[in-house]
N, C-alpha and C positions, 0 to 999 in steps of 0.2 A: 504493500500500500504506500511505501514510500514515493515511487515515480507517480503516484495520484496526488498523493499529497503536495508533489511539486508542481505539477499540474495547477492542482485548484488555486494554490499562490500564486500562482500567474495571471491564470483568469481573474483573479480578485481584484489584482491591482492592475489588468486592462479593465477590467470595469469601472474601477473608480476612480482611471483616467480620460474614458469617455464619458461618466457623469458628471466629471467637471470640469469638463469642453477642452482636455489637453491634448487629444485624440479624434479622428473622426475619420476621413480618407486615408488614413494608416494601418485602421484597424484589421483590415480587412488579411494586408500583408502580414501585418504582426499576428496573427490568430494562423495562417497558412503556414507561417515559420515554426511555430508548438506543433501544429499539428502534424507535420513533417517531419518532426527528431521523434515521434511516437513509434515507436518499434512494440508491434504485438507478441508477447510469450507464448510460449507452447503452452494450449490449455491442461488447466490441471480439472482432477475430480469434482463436479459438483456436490457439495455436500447436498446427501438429500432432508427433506422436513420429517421429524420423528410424528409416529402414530397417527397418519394422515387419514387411517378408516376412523379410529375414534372421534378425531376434529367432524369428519363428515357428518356421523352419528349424534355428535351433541348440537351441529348447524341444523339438522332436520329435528330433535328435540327441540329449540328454539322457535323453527317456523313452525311447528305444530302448536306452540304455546301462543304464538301471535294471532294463528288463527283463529283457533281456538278463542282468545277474546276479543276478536275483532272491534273496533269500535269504542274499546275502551279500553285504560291506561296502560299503554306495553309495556311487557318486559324488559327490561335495560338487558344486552349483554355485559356478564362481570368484565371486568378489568383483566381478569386472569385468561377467561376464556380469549378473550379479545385480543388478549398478545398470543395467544396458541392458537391461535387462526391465522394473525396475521404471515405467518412464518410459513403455510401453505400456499401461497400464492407462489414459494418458488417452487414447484411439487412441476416433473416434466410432466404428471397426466394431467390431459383434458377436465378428464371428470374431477380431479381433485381443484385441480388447480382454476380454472377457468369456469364450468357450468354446475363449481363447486363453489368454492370459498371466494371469487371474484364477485359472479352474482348472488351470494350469501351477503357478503360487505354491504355491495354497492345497494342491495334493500334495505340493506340495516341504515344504512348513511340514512336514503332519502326519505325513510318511514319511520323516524326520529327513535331508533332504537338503540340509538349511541348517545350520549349529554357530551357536553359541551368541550370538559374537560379530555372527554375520553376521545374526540375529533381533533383536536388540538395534536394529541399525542399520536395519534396513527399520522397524522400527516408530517408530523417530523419523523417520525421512525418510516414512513415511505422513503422521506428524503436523504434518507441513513447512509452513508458510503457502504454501508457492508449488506443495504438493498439495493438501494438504486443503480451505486456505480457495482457490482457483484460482476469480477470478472470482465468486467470491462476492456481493461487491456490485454485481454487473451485473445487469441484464434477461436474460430466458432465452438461457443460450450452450453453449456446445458444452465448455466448463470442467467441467459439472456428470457429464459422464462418469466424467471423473477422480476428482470430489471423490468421488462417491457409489461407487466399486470401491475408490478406499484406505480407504474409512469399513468395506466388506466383509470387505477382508484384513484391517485391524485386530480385526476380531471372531475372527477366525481366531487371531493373534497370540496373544491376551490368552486364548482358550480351551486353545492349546497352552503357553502360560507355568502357568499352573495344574497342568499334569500333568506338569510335569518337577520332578527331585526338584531341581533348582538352576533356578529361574528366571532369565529372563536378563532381562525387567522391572525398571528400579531403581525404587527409592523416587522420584527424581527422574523420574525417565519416566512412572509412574504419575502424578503430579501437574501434569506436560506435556498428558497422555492426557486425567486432566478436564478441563483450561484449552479444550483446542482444542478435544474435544467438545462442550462446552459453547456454545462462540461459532458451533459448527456446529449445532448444536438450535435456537441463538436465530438465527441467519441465512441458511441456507437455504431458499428460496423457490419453486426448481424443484420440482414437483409433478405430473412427468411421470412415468408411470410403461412402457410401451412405446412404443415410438417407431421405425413403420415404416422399415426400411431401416436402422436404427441396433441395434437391440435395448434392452435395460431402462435406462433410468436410476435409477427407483428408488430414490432416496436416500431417502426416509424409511420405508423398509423395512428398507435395508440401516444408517440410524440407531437401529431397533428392536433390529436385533439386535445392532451395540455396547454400548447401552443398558442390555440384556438383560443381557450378558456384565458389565459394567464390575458391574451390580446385585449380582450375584449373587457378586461377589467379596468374603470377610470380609475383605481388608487394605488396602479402600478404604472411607475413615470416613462415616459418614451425612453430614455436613455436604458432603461432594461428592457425592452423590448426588442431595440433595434440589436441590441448587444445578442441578445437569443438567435433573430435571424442573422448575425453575422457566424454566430457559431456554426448552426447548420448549414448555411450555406459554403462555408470553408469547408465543411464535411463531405458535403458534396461534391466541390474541388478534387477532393483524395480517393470516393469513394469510388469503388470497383468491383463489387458482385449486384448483380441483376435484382430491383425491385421490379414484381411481376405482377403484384395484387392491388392496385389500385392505389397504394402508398404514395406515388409523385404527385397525382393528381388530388390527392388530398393535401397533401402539402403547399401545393402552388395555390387551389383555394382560402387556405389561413394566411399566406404571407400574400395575397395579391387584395382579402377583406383587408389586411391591417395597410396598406399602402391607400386603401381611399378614403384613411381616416387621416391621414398627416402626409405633405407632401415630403416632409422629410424620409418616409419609410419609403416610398417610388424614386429616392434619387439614390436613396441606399442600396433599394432591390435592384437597379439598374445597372449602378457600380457593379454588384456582385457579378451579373449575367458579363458586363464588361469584361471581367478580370477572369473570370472561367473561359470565356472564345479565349484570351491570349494564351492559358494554359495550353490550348489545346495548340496556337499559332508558333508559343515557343517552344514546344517539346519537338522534338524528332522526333517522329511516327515511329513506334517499331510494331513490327506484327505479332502482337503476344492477343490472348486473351483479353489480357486484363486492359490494355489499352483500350480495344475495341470494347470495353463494355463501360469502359471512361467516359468514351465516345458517345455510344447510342445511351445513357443514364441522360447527358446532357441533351439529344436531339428529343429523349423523350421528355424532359423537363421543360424547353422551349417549345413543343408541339402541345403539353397539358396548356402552359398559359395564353394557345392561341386556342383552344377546344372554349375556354371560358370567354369568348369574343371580346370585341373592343369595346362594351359597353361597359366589361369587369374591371380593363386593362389600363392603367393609366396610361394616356396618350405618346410618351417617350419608350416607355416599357414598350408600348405595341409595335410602334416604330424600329425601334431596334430587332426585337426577336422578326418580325415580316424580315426583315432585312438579311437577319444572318442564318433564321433556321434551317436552311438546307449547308449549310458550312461543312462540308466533311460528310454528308449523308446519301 
């Protein structure tokens, strides 16, 4: 955890040199250069979740209890239960993991069967380096189950803090929430998206719709916003295995909503698509795989934001990709 941890100190303090305007058309290179000297390890063993049929067992005691008194004052899950569930979401099965204890949570979230204090606490422990980042800087492992279901409940999280009349979000949490986001846009690489026998992994789906949520929030300042889409878009920059399930085109919809709220996020997105064609203009081409799918990642991310037409597109943005999308294709 050491190379994360140097990692996150980096990120910290380009953050809170574009928060106070030290930074701005640098960031972009300076974020490409980190993400550059990242060398992935040889994945080690997933640790797996202990007694993943019991957690199942006491989740369907619970829903039984709720139905059971429909209408009137639910059940709290304890505190104990609560942290021995949450530790199932990195479980590689479907059924545990996902059409388990994901949609178990994500009822409990929005059907107020969590208090205030105990929402507080899962959302920092989502944000936890030993969930969120889990494995992170390995080669493809079985870690990315985890990272990519707490990245899901987080969306959920941050959707139900918005609608209570007392959020249980602090100002400190929210500033945790971009940090980690952030270093998870810029360094996530798994790019799987179902995975026979296992079910979705999907993390850049389920980073869409965090994305989404954190955007769409007025008391999170633009300067961590734009910092998130610099992340992932740097990511993009590097990345090189095939997203095939609809991942890009979810993506270019969140960053292309948050560009018609500030023209500052359309001269940023524009920059970014700028500085990826030079990638592609100053590398010598070699015939590997991995290039070519460098390649067709970026022709399919300029063809998602011409599919959402020029009505979606801010006017420069549209102009440019009409212009370059056949580049190399």
């Amino acid at each position: 955890m050491e190379e994360l941890a140097e990692i996150h100190e980096k990120i910290k303090i380009l953050l809170d040199q574009l928060r106070n305007g030290d930074i701005y058309e640098s960031l972009p290179e300076l974020l490409y250069v980190l993400k550059e000297n990242v060398d992935l390890n040889p994945a080690e063993p997933t640790p797996r979740p202990h007694d993943s049929t019991m957690a199942l067992e006491q989740m369907h005691v619970y829903q039984e209890a709720w139905s059971d008194n429909e209408g009137e004052d639910q059940q709290l899950i304890s505190d104990s239960d609560l942290r021995f569930f949450v530790h199932q979401l990195a479980s590689p099965s479907a059924k545990i993991r996902d059409t388990g204890t994901f949609f178990f949570l994500g009822n409990a979230i929005q059907s107020g069967h969590l208090n205030s204090d105990q929402m507080a606490w899962l959302t920092a422990e989502l944000i936890n380096d030993e969930i969120l980042l889990c494995q992170i800087l390995e080669e493809e492992n079985d870690g990315a189950y985890g990272r990519s279901f707490s990245v899901a409940l987080l969306s959920i999280l941050l959707t139900v803090d918005q609608q209570l009349a007392e959020p249980f979000i602090s100002v400190q949490l929210k500033v945790a929430i971009v940090e980690q986001i952030s270093l998870f846009a810029l360094l996530e690489v798994d790019t799987r998206g179902f995975v026979p026998g296992h079910g979705w992994v999907h993390a850049f789906t389920h980073l869409a719709n965090v994305m989404g949520t954190i955007f769409d929030r007025t008391d999170i300042p633009r300067a961590n916003k734009l910092f998130m889409v610099a992340c992932l878009m740097t990511n993009f920059r590097h990345l090189n295995t095939a997203l095939t399930m609809g991942e890009i085109g979810r993506l270019v919809g969140v960053i292309l909503k948050l560009t018609q709220k500030h023209s500052l996020y359309a001269e940023y997105f524009l920059l970014s698509l700028k500085l990826w064609r030079q990638d592609l203009v100053n590398e010598p081409f070699a015939q590997t795989r991995s290039r070519w799918q460098k390649l067709y990642i970026r022709v399919d991310f300029f063809q998602q934001i011409l599919a959402y037409g020029p009505e979606e597109v801010p006017e420069k943005i549209w102009a440019y990709v009409q212009e370059t999308k056949n580049y190399l294709s």
